[in-house]
N, C-alpha and C positions, 0 to 999 in steps of 0.2 A: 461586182463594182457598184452596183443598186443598192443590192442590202449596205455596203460599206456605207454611202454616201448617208442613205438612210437614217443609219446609225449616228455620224456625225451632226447631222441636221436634231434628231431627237437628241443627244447629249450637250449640244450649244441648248436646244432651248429648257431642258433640265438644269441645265448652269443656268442661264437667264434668268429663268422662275426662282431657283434657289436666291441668288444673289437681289432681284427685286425685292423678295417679301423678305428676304433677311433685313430689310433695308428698310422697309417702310415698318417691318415690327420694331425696330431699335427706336426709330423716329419717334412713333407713338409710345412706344413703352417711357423710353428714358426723356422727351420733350414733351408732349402735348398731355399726357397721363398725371404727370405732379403740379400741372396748371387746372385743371379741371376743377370747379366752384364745388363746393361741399352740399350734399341735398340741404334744402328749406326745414331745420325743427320742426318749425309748424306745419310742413307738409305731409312729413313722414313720421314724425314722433320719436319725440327724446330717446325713448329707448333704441328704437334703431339708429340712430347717431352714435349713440353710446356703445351697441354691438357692432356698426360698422368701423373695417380701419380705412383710415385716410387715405385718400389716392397718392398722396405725395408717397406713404412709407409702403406702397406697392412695391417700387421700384429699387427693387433688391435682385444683388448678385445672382443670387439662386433662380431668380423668376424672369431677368434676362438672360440664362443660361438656357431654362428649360424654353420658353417661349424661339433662342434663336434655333434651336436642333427644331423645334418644330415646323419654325416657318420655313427654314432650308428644304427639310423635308417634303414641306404640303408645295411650297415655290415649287420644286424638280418635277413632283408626280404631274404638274399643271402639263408637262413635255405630253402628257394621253390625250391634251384635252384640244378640242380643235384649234387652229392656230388663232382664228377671226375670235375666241374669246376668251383668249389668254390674259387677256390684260388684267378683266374683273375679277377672273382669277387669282391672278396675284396678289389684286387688294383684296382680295378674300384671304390668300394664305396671309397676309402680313399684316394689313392694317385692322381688319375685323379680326385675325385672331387676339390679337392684342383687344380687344374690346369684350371680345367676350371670356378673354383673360382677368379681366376687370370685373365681370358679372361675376364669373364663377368665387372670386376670393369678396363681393361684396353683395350680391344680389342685387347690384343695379347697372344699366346701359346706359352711360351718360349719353347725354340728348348731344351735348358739344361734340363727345367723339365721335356719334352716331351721323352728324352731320359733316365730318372731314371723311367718313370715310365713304359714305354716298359721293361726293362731291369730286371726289378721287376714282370712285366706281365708275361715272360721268367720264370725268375725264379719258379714262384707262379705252373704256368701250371707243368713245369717239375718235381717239389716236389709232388705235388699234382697226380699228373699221378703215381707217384711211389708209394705211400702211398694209392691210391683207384682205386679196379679195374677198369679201363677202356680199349677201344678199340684205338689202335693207327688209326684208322681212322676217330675215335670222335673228333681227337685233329687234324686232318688234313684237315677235314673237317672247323672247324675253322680257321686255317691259310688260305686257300683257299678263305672262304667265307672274311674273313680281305679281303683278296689280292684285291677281285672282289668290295668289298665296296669300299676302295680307290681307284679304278679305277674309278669308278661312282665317286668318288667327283672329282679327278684328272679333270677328260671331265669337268664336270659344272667348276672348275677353269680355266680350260684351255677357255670355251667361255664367261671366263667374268661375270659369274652371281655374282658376292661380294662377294665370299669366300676368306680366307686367305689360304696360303699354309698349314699351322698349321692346318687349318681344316680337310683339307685333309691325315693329316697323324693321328689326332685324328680320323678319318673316320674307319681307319683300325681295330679301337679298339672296335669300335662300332660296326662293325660287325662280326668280333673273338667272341665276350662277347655275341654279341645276337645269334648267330648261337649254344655257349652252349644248347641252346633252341629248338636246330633242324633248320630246315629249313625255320620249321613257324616262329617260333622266332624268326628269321635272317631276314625273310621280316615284321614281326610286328615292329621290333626295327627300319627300315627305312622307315615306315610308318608312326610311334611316330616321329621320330626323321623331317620326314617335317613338320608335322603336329603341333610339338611344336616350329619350328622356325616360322612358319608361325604366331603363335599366340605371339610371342616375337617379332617377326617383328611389327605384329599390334599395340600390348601395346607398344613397345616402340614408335610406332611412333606417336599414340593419347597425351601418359603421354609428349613428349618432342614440345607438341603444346603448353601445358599450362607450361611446365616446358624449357624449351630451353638449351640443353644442348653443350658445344663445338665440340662434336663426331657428332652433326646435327641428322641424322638418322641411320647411322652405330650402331649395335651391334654387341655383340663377339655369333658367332653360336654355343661356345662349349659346352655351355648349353643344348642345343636342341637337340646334339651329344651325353650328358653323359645321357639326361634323356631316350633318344631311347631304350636302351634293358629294362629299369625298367618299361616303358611302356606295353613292351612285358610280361614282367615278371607278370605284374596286368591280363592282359589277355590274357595268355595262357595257367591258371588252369593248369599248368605241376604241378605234383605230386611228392612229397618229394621225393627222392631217396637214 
């Protein structure tokens, strides 16, 4: 009767996760994504304008197709992740995937979306804290562990390794969202998160030997950044809560 109930409880909130982040990636893909100001020329250089495509002409059939199977997807698996921080979660599966949906087909993290989807992280945590018991130093713990992750990317931009600024402030999110996890989560998610840039660095740089692309060997690391805690999340066996 246990395990049944059990069962039910994680399948509603597998439905829940699915059904949020399907919801907030639609959001941002098809609303906030073709409003988004174009980079400054003079910031980034003609030629990057000219290699970049337009935010507006992102939003194609094919990239709300693959983006909602994803966020349904990353939405349901959140049913592992303890219930008191499911929310940021979510806007992890939905609304940051969508962002760094954006990186990956442009090499940049726009500051606009960067900032609804913090703002919505905020939100998510604070409702959610209210709504299931937690400890106020589960959630401080988090902020903390963000603060210390973007410090660590902060250094590596600061000497130069090819990160963007944007990376660095996705950094924060990536270690908020894994530190949910605990402590081990919080170093599993920055472990995944080299570990998968390093292999997106490889492939992109084998595929653009036979494919030649105008970015040369530049990719967008937000990828590497969003998959870090779902990393964690496959192995650290944390148990429903």
């Amino acid at each position: 009767m246990f395990g049944a109930a059990l069962s039910w409880d994680v399948l509603a909130a597998a439905g829940a996760g699915a059904a949020v982040s399907l919801l907030l990636a639609i959001v941002h893909l098809r609303v906030l994504v073709p409003r988004l100001p174009e980079p400054d020329p003079d910031e980034v250089g003609a030629e990057v304008i000219a290699a970049k495509p337009r935010y507006r002409d992102l939003v194609t059939p094919a990239r709300t197709a693959v983006l909602s199977v994803l966020a349904m997807a990353a939405g349901a698996a959140t049913s592992q992740v303890p219930a008191w921080g499911r929310g940021i979660w979510w806007v992890w599966a939905g609304s940051v995937l969508t962002l760094v949906a954006v990186d990956q087909a442009t090499t940049f993290l726009p500051v606009r979306l960067w900032r609804w989807c913090l703002a919505e992280g905020l939100i998510a945590a604070a409702v959610t804290a209210a709504l299931v018991s937690t400890r106020p130093a589960d959630l401080l713990a988090c902020l903390v562990l963000g603060a210390v992750t973007a410090g660590l990317f902060w250094l590596v931009w600061r000497l130069g390794a090819g990160l963007g600024f944007g990376d660095v402030r996705l950094a924060a999110g990536t270690g908020a969202v894994g530190a949910v996890l605990g402590l081990e989560g919080w170093a599993a998610s920055l472990m995944a998160t080299a570990l998968t840039g390093v292999l997106i660095g490889v492939g992109t740089t084998l595929v653009r030997r036979f494919r030649p692309s105008p970015w040369g060997t530049v990719f967008g690391y937000g990828p590497a950044l969003w998959l870090g805690p779902w990393g964690a999340l496959a192995v650290s066996g944390a148990p429903w809560q």
